[in-house]
KEKEVO-556889 format. One record per atom (N, C-alpha, C, O): atom name; residue number from 0; x, y, z; chain; residue in three letters. Coordinates in Angstrom, 2 decimals. Atoms other than C-alpha are relative to their C-alpha. Layout:
{pt 'CA', NUM, {X, Y, Z}, 'A', 'Ala'},
...
END
This chain:
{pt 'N', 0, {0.84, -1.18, 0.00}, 'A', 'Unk'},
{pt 'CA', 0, {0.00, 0.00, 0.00}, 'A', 'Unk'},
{pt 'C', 0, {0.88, 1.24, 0.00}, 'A', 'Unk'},
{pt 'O', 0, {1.96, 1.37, 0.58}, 'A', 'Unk'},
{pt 'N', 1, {-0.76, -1.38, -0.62}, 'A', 'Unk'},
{pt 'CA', 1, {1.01, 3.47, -0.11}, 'A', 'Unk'},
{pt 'C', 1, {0.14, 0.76, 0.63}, 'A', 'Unk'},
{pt 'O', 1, {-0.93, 1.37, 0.69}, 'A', 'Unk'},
{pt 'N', 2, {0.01, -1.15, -1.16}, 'A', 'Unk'},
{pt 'CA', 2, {1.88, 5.84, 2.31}, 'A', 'Unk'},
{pt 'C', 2, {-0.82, 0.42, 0.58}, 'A', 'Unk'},
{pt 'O', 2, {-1.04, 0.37, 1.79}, 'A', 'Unk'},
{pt 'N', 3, {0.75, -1.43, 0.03}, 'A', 'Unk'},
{pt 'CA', 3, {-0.60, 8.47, 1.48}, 'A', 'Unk'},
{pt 'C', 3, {-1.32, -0.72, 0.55}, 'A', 'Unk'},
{pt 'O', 3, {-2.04, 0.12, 1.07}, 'A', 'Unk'},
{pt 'N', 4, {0.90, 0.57, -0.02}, 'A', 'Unk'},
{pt 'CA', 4, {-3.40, 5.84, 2.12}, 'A', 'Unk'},
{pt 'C', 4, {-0.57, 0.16, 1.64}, 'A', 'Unk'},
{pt 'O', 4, {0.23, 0.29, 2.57}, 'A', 'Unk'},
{pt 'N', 5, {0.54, -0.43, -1.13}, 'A', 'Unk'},
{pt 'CA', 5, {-5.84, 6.40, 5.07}, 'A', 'Unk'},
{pt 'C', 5, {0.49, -1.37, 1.23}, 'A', 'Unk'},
{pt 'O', 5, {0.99, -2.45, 0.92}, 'A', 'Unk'},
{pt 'N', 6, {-0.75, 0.89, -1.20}, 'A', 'Unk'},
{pt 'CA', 6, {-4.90, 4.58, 8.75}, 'A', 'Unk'},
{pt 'C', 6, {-1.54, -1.39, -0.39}, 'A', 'Unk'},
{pt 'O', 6, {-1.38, -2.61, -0.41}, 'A', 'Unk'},
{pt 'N', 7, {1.18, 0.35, -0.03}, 'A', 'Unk'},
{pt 'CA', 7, {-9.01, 3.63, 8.15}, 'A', 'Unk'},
{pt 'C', 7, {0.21, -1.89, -1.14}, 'A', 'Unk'},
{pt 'O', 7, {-0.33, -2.94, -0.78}, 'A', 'Unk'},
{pt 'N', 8, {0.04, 0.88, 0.47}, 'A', 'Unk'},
{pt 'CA', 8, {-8.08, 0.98, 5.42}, 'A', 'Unk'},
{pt 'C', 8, {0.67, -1.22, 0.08}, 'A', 'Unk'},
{pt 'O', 8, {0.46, -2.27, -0.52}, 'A', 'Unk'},
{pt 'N', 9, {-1.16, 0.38, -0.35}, 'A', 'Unk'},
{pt 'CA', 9, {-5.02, -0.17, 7.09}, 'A', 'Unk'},
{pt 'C', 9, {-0.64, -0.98, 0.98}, 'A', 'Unk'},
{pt 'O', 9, {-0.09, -2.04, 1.26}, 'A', 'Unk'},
{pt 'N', 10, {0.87, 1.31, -1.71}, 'A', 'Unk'},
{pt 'CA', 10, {-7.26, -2.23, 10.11}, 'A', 'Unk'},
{pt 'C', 10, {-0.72, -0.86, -0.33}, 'A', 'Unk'},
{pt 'O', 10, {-1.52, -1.14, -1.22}, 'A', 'Unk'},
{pt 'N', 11, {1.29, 1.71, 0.27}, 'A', 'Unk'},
{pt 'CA', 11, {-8.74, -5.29, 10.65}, 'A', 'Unk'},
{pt 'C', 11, {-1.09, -0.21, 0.07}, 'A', 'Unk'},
{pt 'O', 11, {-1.48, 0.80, 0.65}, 'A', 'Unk'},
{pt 'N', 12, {1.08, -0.12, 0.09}, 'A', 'Unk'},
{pt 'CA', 12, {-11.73, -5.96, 10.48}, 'A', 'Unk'},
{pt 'C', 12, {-0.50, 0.07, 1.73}, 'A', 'Unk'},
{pt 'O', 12, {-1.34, 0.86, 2.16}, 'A', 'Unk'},
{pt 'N', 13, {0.66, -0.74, -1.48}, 'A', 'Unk'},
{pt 'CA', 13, {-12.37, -5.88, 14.27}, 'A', 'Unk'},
{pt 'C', 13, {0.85, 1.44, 0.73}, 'A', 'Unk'},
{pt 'O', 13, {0.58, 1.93, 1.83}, 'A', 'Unk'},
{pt 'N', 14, {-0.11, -1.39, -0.82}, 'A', 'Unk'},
{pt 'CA', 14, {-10.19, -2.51, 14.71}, 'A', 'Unk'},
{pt 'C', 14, {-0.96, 0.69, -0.75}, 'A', 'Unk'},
{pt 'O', 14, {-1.32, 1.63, -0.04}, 'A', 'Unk'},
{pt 'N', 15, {0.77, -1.00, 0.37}, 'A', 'Unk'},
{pt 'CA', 15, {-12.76, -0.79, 12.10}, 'A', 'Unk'},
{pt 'C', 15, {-1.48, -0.25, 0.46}, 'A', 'Unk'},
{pt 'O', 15, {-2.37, 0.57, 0.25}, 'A', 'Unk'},
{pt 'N', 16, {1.40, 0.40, -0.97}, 'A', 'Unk'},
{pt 'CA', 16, {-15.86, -2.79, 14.28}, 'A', 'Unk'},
{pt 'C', 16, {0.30, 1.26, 1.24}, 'A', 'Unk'},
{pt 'O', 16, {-0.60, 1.99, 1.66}, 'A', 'Unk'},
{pt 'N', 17, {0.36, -0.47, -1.61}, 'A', 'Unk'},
{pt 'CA', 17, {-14.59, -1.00, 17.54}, 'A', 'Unk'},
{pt 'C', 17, {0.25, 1.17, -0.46}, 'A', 'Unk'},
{pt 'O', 17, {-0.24, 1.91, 0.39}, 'A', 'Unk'},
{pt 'N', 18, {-0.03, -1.37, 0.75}, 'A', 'Unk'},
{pt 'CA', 18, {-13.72, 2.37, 15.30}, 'A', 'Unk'},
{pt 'C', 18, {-1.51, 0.58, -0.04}, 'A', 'Unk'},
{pt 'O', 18, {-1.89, 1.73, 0.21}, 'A', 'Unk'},
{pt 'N', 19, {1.05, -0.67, 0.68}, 'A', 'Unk'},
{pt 'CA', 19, {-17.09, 2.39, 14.16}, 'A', 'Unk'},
{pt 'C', 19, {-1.04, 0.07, 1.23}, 'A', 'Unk'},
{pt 'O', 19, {-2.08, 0.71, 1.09}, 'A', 'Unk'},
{pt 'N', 20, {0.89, 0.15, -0.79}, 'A', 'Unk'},
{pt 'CA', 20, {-18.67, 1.51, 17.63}, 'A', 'Unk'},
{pt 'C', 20, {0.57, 1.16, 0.84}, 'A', 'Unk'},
{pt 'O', 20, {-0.24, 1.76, 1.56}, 'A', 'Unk'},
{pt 'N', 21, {-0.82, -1.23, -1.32}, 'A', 'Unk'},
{pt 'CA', 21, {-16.42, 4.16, 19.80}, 'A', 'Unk'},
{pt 'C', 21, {-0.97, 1.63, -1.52}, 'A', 'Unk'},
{pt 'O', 21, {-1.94, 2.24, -1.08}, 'A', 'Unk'},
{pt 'N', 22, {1.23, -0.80, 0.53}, 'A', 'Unk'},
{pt 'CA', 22, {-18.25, 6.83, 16.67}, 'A', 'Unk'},
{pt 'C', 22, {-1.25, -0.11, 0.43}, 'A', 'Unk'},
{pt 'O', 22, {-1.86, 0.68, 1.16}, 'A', 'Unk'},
{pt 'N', 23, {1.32, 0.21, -0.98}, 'A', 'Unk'},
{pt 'CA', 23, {-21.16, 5.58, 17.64}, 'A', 'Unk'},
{pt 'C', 23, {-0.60, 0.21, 0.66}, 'A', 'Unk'},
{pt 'O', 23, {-1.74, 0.64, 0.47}, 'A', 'Unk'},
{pt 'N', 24, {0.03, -0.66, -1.67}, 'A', 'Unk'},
{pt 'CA', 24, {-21.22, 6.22, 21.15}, 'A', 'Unk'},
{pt 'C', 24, {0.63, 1.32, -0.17}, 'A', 'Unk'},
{pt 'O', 24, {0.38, 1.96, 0.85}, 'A', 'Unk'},
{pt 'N', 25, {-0.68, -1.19, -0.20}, 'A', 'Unk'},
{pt 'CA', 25, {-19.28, 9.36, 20.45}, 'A', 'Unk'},
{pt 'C', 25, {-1.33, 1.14, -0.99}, 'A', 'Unk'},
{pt 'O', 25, {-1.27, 2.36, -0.92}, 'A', 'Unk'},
{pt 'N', 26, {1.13, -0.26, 1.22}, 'A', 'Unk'},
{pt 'CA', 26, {-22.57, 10.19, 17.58}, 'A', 'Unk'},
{pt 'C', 26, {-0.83, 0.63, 1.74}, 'A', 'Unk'},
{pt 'O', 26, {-0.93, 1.72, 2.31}, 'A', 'Unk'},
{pt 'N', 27, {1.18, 0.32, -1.13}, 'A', 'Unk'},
{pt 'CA', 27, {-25.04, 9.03, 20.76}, 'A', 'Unk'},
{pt 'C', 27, {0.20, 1.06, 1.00}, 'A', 'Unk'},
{pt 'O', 27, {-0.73, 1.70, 1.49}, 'A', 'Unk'},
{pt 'N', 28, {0.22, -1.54, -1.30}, 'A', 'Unk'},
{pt 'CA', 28, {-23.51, 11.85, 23.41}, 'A', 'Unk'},
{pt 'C', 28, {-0.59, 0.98, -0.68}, 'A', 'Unk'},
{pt 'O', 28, {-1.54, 1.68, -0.33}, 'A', 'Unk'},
{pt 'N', 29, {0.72, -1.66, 0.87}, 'A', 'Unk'},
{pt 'CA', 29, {-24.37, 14.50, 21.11}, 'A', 'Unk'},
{pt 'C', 29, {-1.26, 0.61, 0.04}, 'A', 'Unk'},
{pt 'O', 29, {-1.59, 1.79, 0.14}, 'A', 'Unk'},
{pt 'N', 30, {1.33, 0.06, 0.07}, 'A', 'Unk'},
{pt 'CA', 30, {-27.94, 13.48, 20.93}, 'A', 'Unk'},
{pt 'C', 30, {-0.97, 0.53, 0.99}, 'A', 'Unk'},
{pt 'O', 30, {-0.87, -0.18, 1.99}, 'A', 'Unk'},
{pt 'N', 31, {0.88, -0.70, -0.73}, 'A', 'Unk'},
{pt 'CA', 31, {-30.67, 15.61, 22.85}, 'A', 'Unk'},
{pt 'C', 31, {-1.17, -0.85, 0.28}, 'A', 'Unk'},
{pt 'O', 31, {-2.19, -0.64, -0.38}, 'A', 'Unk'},
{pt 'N', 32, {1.10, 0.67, -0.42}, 'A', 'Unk'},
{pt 'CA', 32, {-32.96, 13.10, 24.49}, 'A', 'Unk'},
{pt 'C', 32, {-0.73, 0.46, 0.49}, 'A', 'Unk'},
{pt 'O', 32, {-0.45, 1.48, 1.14}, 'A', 'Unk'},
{pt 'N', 33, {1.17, -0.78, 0.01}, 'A', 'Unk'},
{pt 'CA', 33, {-36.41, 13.73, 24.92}, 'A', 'Unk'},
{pt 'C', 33, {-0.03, -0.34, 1.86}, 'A', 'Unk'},
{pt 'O', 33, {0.56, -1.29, 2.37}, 'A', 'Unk'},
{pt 'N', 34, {0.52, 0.43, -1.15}, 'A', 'Unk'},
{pt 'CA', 34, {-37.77, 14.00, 28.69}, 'A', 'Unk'},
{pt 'C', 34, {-0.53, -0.89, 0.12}, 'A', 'Unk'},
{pt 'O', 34, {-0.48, -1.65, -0.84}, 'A', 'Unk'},
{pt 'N', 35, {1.34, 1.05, -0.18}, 'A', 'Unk'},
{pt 'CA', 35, {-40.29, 11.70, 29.97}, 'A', 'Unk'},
{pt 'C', 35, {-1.46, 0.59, -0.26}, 'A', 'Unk'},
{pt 'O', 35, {-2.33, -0.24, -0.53}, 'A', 'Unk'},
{pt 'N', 36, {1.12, -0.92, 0.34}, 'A', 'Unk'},
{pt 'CA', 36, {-43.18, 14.43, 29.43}, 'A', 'Unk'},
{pt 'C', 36, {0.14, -0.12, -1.40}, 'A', 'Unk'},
{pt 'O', 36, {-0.60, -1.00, -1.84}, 'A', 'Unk'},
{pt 'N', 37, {-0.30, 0.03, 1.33}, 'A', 'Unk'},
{pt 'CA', 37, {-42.15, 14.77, 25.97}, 'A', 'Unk'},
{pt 'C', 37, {-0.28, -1.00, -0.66}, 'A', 'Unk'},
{pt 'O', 37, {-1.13, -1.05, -1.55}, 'A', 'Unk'},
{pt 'N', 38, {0.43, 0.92, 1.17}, 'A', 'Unk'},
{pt 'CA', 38, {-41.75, 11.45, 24.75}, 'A', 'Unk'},
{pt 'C', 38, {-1.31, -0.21, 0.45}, 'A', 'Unk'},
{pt 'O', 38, {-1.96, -0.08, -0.58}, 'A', 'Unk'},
{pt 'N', 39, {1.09, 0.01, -0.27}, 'A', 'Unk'},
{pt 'CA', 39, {-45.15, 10.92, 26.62}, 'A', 'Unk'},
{pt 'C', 39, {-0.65, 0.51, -1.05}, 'A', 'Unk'},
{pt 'O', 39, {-0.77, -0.34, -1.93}, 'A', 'Unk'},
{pt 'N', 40, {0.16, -0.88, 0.76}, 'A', 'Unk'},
{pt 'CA', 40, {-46.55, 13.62, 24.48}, 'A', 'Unk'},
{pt 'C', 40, {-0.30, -0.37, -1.40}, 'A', 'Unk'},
{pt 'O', 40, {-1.39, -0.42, -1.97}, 'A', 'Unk'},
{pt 'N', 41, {-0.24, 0.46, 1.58}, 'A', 'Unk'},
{pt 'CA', 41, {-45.11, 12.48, 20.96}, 'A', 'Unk'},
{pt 'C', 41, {-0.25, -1.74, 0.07}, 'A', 'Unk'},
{pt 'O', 41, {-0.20, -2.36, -0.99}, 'A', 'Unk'},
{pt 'N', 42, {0.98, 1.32, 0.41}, 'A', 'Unk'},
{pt 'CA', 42, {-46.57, 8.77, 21.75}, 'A', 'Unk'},
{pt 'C', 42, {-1.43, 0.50, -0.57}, 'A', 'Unk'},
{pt 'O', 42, {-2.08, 0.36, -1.61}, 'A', 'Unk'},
{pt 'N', 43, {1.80, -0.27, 0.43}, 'A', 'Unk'},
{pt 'CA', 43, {-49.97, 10.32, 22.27}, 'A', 'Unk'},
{pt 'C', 43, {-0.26, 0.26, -1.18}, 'A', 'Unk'},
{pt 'O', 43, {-1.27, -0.16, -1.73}, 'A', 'Unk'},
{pt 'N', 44, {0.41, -0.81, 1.37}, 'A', 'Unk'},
{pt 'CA', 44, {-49.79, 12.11, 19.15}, 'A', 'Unk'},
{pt 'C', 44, {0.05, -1.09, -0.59}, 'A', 'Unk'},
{pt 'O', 44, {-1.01, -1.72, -0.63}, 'A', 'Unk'},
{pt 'N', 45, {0.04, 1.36, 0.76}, 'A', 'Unk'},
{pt 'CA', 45, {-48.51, 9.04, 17.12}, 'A', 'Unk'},
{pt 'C', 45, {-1.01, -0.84, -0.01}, 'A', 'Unk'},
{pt 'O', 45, {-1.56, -1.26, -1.02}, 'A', 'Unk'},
{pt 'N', 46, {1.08, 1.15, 0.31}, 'A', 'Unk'},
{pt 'CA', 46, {-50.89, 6.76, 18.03}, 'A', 'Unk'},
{pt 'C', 46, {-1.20, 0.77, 0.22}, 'A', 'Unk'},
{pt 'O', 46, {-2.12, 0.07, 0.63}, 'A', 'Unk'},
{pt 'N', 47, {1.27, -0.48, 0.22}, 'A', 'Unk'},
{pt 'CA', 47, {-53.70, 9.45, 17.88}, 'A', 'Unk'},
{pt 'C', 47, {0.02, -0.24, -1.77}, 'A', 'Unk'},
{pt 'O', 47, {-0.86, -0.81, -2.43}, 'A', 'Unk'},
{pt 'N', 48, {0.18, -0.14, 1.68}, 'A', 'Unk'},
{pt 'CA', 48, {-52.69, 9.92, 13.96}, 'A', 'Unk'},
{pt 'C', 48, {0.07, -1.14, -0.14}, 'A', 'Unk'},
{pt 'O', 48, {-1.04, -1.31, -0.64}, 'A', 'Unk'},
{pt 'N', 49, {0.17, 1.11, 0.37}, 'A', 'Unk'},
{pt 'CA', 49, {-52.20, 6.36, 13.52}, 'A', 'Unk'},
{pt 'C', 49, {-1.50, -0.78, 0.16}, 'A', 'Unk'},
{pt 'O', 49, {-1.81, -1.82, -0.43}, 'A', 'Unk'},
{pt 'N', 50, {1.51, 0.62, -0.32}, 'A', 'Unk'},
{pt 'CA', 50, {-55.90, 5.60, 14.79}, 'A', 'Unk'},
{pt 'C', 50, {-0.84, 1.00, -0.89}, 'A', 'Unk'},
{pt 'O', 50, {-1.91, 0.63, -1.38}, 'A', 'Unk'},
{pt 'N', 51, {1.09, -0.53, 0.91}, 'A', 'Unk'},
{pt 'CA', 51, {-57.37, 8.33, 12.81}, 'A', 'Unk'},
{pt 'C', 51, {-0.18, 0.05, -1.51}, 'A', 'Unk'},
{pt 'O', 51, {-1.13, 0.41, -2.20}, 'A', 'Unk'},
{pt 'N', 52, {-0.08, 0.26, 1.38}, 'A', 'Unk'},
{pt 'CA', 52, {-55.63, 7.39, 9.43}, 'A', 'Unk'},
{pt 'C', 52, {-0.43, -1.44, -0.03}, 'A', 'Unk'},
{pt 'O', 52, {-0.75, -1.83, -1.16}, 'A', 'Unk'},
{pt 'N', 53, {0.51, 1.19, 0.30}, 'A', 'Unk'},
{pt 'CA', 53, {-56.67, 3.81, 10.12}, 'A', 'Unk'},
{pt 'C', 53, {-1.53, 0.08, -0.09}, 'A', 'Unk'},
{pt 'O', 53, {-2.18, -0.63, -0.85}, 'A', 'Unk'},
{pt 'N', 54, {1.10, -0.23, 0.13}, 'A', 'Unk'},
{pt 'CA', 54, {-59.76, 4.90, 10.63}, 'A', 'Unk'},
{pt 'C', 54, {-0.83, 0.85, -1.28}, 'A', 'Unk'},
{pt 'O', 54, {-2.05, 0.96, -1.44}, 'A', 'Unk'},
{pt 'N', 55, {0.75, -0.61, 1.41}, 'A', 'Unk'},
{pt 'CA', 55, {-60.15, 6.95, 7.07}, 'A', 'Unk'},
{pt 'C', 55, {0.42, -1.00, -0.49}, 'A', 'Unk'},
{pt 'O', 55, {-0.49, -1.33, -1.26}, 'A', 'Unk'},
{pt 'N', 56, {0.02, 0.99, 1.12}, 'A', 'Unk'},
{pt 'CA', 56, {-58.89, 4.15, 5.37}, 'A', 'Unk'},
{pt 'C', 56, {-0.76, -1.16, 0.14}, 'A', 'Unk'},
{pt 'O', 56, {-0.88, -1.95, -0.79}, 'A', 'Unk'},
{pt 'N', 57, {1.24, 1.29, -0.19}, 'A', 'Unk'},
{pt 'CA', 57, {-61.59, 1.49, 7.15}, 'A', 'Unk'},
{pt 'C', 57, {-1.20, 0.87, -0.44}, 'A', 'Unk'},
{pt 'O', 57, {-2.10, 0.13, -0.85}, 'A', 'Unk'},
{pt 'N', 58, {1.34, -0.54, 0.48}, 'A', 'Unk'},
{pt 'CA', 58, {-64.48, 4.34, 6.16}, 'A', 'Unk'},
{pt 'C', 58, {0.43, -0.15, -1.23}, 'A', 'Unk'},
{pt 'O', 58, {-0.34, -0.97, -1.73}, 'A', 'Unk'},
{pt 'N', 59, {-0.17, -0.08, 1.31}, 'A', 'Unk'},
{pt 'CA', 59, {-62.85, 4.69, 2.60}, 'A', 'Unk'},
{pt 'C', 59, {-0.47, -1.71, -0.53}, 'A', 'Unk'},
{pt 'O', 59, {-1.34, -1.93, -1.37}, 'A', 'Unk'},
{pt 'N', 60, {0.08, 1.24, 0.69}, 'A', 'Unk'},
{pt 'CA', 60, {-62.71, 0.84, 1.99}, 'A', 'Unk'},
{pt 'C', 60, {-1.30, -0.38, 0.09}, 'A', 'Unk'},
{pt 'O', 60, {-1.84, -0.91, -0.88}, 'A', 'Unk'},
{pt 'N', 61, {1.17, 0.33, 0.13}, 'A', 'Unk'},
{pt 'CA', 61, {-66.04, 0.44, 3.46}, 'A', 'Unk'},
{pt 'C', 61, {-0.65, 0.47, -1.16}, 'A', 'Unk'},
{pt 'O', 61, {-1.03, -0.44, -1.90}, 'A', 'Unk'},
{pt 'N', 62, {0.18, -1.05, 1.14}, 'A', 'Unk'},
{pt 'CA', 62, {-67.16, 3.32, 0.73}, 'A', 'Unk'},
{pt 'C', 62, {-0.38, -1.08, -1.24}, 'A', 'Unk'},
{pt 'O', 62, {-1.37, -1.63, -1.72}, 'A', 'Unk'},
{pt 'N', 63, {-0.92, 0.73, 1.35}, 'A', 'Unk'},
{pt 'CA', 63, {-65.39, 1.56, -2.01}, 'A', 'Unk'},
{pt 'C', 63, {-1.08, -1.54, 0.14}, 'A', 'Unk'},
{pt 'O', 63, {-1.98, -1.84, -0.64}, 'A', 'Unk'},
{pt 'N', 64, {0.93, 1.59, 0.53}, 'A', 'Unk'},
{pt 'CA', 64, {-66.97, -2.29, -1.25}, 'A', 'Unk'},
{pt 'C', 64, {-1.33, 0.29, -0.07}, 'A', 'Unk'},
{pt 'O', 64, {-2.01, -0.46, -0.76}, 'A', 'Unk'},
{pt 'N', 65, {1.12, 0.38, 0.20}, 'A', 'Unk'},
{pt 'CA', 65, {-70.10, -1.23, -0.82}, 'A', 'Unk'},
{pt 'C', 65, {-0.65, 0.57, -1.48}, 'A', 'Unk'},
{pt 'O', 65, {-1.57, 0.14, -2.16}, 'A', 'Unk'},
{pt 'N', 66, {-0.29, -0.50, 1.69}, 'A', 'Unk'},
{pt 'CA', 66, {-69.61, 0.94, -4.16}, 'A', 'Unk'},
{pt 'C', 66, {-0.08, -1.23, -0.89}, 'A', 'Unk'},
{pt 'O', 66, {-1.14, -1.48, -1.45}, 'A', 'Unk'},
{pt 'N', 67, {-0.58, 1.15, 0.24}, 'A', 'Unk'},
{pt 'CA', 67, {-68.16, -2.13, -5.43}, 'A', 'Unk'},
{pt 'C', 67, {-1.43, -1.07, -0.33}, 'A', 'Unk'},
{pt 'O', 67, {-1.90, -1.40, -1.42}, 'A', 'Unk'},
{pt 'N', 68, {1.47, 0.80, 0.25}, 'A', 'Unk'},
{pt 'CA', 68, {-71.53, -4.40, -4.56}, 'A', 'Unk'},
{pt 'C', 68, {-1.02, 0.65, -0.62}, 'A', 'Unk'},
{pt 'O', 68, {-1.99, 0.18, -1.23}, 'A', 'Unk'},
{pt 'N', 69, {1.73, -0.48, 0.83}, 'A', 'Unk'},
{pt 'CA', 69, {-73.89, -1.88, -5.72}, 'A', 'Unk'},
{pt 'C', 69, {0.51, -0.09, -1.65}, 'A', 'Unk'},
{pt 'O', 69, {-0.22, -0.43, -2.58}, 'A', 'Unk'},
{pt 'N', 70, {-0.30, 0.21, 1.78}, 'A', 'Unk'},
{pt 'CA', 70, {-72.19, -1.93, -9.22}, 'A', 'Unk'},
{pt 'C', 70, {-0.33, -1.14, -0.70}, 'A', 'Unk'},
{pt 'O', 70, {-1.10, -1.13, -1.66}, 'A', 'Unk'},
{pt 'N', 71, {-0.49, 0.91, 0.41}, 'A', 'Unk'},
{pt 'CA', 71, {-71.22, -5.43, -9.65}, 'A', 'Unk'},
{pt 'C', 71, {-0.90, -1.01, 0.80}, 'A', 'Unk'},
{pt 'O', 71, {-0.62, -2.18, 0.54}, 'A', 'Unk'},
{pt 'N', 72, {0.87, 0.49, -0.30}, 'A', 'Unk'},
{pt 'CA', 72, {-73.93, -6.78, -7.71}, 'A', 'Unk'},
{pt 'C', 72, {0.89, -1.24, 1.17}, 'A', 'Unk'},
{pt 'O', 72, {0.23, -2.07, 1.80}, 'A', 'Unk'},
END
């Protein structure tokens, strides 16, 4: 290899495992975790929108089959 070549290509496969896991954890401090109020909060919401889009797409389909039977009998 040559010189100029990075240290990164130069390691074994378990020094660029514990390279990439020490980033990792060094990524993860950075990160601004939510309170306990908060994520509280952004569940409720989630599974409010998730119950109210399941719920237009069970009125739509109903819509649709009974569309469906009155056409096609």
């Amino acid at each position: 290899m040559s010189e100029s070549s990075s240290s990164t290509t130069e390691l074994s496969v378990l020094g660029r495992f514990a390279l990439f896991v020490r980033q990792v954890v060094a990524e993860l401090r950075k990160v601004i975790w939510p309170t306990r109020k908060e994520l509280i909060a952004y569940t409720v919401v989630v599974l409010v929108f998730v119950a109210a889009m399941a719920g237009i797409v069970a009125v739509l389909d109903y819509v649709f089959t009974q569309g469906v039977l009155a056409i096609f009998g």
